[in-house]
C-alpha positions, 0 to 999 in steps of 0.5 A: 850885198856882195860887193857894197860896203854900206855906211847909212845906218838911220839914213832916210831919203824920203819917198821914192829916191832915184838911183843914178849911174854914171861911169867913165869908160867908152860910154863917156864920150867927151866926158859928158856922162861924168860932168853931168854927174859932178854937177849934182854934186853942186845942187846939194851936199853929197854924203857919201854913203858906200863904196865898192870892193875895188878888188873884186872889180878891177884888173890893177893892170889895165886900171893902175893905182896912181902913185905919186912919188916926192923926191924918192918917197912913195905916198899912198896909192889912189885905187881907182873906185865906185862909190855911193852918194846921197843927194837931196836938192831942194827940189824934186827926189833925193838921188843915190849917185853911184859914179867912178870907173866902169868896173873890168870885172864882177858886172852881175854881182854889181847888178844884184848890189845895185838892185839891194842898194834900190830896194834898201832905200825904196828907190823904184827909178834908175837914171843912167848919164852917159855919152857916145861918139857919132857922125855928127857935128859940133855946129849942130846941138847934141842929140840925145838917145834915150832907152828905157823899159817904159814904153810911155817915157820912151815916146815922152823923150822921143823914141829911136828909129833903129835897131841896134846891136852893139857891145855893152858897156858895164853902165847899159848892162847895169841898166839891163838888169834893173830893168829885168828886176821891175826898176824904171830905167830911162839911160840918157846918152848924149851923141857927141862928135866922134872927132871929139877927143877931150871935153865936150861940156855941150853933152854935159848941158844936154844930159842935164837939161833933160835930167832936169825936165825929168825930175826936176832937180835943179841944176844951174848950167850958166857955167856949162853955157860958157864952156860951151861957147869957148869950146865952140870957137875953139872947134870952128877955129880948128876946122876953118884951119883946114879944107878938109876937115871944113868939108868933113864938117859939111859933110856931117852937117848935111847927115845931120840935117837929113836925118833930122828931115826924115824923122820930121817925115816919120819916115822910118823905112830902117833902110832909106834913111841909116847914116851911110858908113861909106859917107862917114869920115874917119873919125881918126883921120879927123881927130887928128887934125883938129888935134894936131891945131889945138896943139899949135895953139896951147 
């Protein structure tokens, strides 16, 4: 391995362990993907079992160490980092957790140490947790996108209509090359509000509520039931505040519901039924005024 620096001399997780990807980033929207992630962490004792060369993966300038400083003394810096974990629930596969910052640099050598990391413990599966922002809004449930490179899982956990383009994120391109590698990859990404700007514990609940229902691994969400609710009343109470952004709710909410009719339809015509980006408020726009309440209120 390049980059990984392995400490599991004698470490057996059984049979067909599943390895799990979650970074932080633009593709954890509402830090859904890395919420999801801490909450394995409550299913067993994680041993920690490797970590990457930090140097050969960040650009200390775009991502600066934290250093604290008491009264005129320095203390050590915390260097931003990805690391390996091994998990194994009571039930359903042990899992190799590999979480932290997405790296700036070095993505196709990760690939080749993510590919040895699952070869070296027989792991033939990848999970991927993340979330992204959409023109949807907090009064629906979250929506889950799901890609994968078998077409039978894809159909099991519903399959997306459209064709997209996009920039990849490092956890997508990580899920690229272990598919082209002959891994079963299934990403889950929860689709939050784009107006979002902190936590959204609904994604967490979601990603794991299918997590869950895939490997069974089990994962107690009462706690994420009630940060849900306060969240909830937090939001609708940001929105009742304003005309504006009531309407911009609205809005969402009837492009929400007509998409959903339209797959109910499985009417597929790509053109007929695209969210209108003209139709789509500014998420800055909205953004700012729910922000701008919640302020007022802390």
């Amino acid at each position: 391995m390049e980059l990984l620096r392995l400490d599991a001399d004698g470490l057996d997780l059984g049979p067909d362990p599943v390895l799990v990807l979650s970074l932080d980033g633009w593709t954890d929207a509402g830090e859904g993907g890395t919420a999801a992630a801490d909450a394995l962490r409550e299913v067993a004792e994680p041993q920690r079992i490797g970590t990457f060369d930090s140097d050969a993966l960040y650009d200390y300038r775009d991502r600066r160490p934290q250093l604290a400083i008491d009264r005129g003394q320095l203390a050590s810096p915390v260097w931003p980092e990805l690391t390996v974990e091994a998990l194994r629930p009571t039930s359903g596969p042990a899992l190799l957790l590999v979480t932290g910052q997405e790296p700036d640099l070095g993505w196709q050598r990760l690939g080749r140490d993510l590919l040895a990391l699952a070869r070296r413990f027989g792991a033939t599966r990848y999970v991927g947790l993340g979330a992204v922002p959409g023109p949807i809004p907090h009064t629906r449930p979250v929506q889950l996108l799901v890609t994968s490179n078998d077409t039978g899982l894809l159909d099991r956990m519903g399959r997306a209509h459209e064709q997209l383009v996009v920039p990849a994120s490092c956890q997508s391109a990580m899920e690229a090359l272990l598919a082209d590698a002959g891994i079963t990859t299934v990403g889950l990404w929860a689709r939050i509000p784009h107006y979002i700007a902190g936590d959204y514990p609904e994604g967490a609940r979601a990603l794991l509520e299918r997590f869950t229902g895939y490997l069974g691994t089990p994962v107690d969400l009462s706690a994420f039931d009630e940060a849900a609710e306060d969240n909830r009343a937090k939001l609708d109470l940001a929105a009742a505040s304003s005309d504006e952004v009531t309407e911009h709710v609205r809005q969402l909410e009837r492009l929400y519901d007509a998409e959903l009719e339209a797959e109910r339809l499985a009417d597929v015509d790509a053109g007929r039924h695209q969210l209108d980006e003209v139709q789509v408020p500014s998420a800055d726009e909205l953004a700012a005024e729910i922000e701008r309440f919640l302020r007022g209120r802390a």
